[in-house]
C-alpha positions as CSV (number, residue, x, y, z in Angstrom):
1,X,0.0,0.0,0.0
2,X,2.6,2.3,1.0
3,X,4.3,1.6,-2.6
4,X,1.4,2.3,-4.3
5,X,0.7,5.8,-2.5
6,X,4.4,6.7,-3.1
7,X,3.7,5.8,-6.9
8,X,1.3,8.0,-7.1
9,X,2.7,11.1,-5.3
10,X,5.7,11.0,-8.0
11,X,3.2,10.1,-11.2
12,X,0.9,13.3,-9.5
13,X,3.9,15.7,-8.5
14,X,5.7,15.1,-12.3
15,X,1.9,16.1,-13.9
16,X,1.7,19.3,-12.0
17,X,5.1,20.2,-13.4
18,X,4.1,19.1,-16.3
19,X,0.6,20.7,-16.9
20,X,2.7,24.1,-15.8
21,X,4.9,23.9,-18.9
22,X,2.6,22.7,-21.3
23,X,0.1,25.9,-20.3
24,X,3.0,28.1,-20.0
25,X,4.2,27.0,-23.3
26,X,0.9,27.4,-25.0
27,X,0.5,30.4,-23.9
28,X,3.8,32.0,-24.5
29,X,2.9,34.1,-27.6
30,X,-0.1,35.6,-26.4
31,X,1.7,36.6,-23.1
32,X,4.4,37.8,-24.8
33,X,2.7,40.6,-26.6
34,X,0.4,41.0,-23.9
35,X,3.8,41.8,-22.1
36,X,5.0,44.4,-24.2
37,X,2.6,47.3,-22.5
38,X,2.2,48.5,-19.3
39,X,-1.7,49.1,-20.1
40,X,-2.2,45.7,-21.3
41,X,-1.8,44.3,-18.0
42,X,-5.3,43.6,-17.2
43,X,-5.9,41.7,-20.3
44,X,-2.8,39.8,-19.5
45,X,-4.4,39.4,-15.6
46,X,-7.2,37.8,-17.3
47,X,-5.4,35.6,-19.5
48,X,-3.3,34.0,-16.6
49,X,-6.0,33.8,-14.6
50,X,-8.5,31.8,-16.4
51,X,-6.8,29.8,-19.0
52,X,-3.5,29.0,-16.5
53,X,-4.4,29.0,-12.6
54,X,-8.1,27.9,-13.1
55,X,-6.7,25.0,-15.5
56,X,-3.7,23.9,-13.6
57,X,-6.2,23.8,-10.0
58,X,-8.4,21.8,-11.6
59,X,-6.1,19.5,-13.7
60,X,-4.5,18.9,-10.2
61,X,-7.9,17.5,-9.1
62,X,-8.7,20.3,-7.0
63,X,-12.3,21.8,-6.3
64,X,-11.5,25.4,-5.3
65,X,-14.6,26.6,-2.6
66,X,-14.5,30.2,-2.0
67,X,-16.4,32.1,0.9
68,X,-16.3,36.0,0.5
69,X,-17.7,38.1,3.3
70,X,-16.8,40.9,0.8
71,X,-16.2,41.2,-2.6
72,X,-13.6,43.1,-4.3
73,X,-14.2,45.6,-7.4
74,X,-12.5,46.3,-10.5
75,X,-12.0,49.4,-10.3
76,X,-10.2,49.7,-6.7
77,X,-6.5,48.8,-5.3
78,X,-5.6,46.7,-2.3
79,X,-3.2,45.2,-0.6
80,X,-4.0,41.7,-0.8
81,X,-2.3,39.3,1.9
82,X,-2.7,35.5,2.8
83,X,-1.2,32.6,4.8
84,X,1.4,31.2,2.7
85,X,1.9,27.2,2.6
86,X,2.2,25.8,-1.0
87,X,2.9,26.4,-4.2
88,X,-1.1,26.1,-5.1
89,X,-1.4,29.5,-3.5
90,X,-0.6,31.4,-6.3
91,X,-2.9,29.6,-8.5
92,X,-5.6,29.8,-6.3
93,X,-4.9,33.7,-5.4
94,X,-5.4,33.9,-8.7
95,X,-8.7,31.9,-9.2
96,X,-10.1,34.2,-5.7
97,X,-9.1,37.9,-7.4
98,X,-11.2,39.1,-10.6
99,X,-9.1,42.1,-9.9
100,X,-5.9,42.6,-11.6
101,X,-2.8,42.6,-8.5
102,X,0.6,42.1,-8.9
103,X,2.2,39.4,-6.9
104,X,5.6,40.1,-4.6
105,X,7.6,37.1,-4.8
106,X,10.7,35.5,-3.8
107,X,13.9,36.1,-6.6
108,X,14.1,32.2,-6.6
109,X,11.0,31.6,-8.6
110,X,12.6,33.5,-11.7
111,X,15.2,31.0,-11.7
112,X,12.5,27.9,-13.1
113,X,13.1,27.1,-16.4
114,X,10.3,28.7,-18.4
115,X,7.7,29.8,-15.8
116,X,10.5,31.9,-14.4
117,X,11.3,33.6,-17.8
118,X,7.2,35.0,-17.2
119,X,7.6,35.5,-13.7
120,X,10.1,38.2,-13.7
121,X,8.6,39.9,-15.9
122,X,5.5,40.3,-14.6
123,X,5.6,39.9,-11.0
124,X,8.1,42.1,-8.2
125,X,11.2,39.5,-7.0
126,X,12.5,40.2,-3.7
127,X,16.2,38.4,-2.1
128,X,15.3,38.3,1.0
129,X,18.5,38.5,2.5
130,X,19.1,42.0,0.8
131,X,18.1,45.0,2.7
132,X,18.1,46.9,-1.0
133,X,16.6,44.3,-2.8
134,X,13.6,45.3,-0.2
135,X,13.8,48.7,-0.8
136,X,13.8,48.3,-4.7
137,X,10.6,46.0,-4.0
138,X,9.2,48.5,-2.0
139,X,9.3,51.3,-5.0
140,X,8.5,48.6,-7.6
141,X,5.5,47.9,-5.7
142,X,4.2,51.6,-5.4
143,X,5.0,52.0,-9.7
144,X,2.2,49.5,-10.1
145,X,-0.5,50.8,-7.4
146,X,0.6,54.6,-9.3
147,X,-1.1,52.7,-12.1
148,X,-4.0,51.9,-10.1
149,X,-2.7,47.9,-9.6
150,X,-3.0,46.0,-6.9
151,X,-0.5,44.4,-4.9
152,X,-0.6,40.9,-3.2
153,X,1.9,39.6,-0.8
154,X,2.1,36.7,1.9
155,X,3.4,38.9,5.1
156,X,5.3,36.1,6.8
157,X,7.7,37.0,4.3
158,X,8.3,33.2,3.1
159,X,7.2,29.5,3.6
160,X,7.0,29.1,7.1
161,X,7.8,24.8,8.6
162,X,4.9,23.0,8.1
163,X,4.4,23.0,11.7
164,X,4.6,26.8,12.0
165,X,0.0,27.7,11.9
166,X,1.2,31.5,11.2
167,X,4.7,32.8,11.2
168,X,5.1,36.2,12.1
169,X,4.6,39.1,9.8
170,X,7.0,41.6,8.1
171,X,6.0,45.2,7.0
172,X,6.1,45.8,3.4
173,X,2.2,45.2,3.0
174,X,1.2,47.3,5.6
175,X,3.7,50.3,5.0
176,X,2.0,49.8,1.2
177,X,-1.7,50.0,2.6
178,X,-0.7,53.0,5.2
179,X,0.7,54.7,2.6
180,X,-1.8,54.5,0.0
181,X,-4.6,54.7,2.3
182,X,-5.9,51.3,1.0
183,X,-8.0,48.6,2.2
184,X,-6.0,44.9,3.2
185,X,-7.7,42.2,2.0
186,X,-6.9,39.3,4.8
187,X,-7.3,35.7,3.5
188,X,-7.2,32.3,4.4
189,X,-6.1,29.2,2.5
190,X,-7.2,26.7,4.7
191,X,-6.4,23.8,3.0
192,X,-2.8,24.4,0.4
193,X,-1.0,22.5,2.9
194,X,-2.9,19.9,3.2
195,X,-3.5,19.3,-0.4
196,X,-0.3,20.1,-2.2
197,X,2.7,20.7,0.5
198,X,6.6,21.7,-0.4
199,X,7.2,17.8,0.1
200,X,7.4,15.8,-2.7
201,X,6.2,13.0,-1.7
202,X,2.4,14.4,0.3
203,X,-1.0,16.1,-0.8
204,X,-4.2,14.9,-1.6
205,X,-6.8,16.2,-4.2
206,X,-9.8,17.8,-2.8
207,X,-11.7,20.3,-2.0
208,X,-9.5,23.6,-1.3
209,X,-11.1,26.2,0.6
210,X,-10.3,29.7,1.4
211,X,-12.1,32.3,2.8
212,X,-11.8,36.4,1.7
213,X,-12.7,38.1,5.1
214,X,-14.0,41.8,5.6
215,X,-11.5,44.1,4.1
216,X,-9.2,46.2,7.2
217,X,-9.5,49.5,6.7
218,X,-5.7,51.7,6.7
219,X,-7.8,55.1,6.7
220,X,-6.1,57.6,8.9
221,X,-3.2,55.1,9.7
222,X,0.1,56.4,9.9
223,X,3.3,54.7,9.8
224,X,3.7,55.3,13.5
225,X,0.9,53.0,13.8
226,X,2.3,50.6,11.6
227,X,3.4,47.8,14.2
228,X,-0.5,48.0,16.0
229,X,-2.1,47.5,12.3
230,X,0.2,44.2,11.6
231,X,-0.6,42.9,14.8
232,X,-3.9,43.4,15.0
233,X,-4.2,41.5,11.6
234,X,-1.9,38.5,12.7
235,X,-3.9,37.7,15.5
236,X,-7.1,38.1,13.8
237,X,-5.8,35.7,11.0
238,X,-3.7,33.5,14.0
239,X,-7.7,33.4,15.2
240,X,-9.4,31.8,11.9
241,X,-6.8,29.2,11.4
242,X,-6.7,27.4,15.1
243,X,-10.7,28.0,15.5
């Protein structure tokens, strides 16, 4: 039995990989023009979103269930955040968001063969380990939301253990909200670790459910008040994840 289960975690694991490239492949050319201008980037939003993170989530056998206590609109920024535990969480950030945001991401992901050559282009790579790597993030990030974009990042600032429920949070999306005077947009993947962990050999398919939670409002924050708005948004997250 356990031979079996390990047969199918490698056969599963190598079709994800594999479903990325063939989508990312197919769509090169159209992406590729729709790369060319900055104004395009909605249509090229909408292209990523439905015919790569809807198809890869389902082609992985899982059924995304969304609960939205409020919904976002077109024509508004925010600074999106979420619990981050898998790779599925950029597919299914993605499949939540009608809304066209630009994701802040770790300079690693560039590196993958193909994927990464779309990544970089289109998403804001931070080395975590450079203090001006964060500071060039942090001006990349307001370019976009200038343009009226918005921005999504996971606050703990990387994968945390699998053991870890919430790892602390850094600043960057909060000093983006305080500044701009924008809602946060707290979310709740409850399930990406489950289904499809880091580890190779894990995950199920199944149902994958998140949960898009009143927005937190930044008006009349200041930067001063930085550290009580990231708290108070840990906890309140920390809450809805060991209920």
């Amino acid at each position: 039995m356990k031979l079996i289960k390990y047969l199918f975690w490698a056969i599963w694991r190598s079709w994800f990989y594999t479903l990325v490239f063939i989508l990312t492949v197919t769509l090169a050319p159209v992406l590729l023009v729709l790369m060319l201008r900055a104004p395009w980037y909605g249509a090229l939003y909408f292209v990523g979103r439905h015919f790569w993170a809807t198809p890869i989530l389902y082609g992985m056998g899982f059924l995304p269930r969304i609960k939205k206590h409020q919904r976002l609109e077109t024509s508004k920024s925010y600074v999106l955040i979420a619990n981050h535990t898998s790779m599925m969480d950029i597919m299914l950030m993605f499949y939540i968001s009608k809304t066209p945001f630009v994701f802040v991401g770790k300079k690693e992901l560039g590196d993958l063969p193909i994927f990464g050559y779309f990544y970089k282009r289109v998403a804001i790579l931070v080395d975590r380990n450079s203090p001006e790597s964060r500071k060039a993030v942090y001006a990349s990030a307001k370019e976009r939301m200038d343009r009226g974009l918005s921005i999504c990042i996971f606050p703990e600032g990387g994968v945390p253990d699998e053991k870890v429920v919430l790892a602390p949070f850094k600043d960057g999306a909060f000093r983006l909200a305080i500044d701009y005077q924008i809602p946060l947009v707290p979310m709740i993947f409850y399930d990406c670790k489950k289904r499809f962990p880091f580890r190779f050999f894990s995950g199920k398919m199944g149902i994958m459910r998140a949960e898009v939670f009143p927005f937190i409002s930044t008006e009349g924050y200041t930067q001063e008040q930085r550290s009580e708005l990231k708290e108070k948004t840990y906890r309140f997250m920390l809450e809805k994840l060991t209920r």
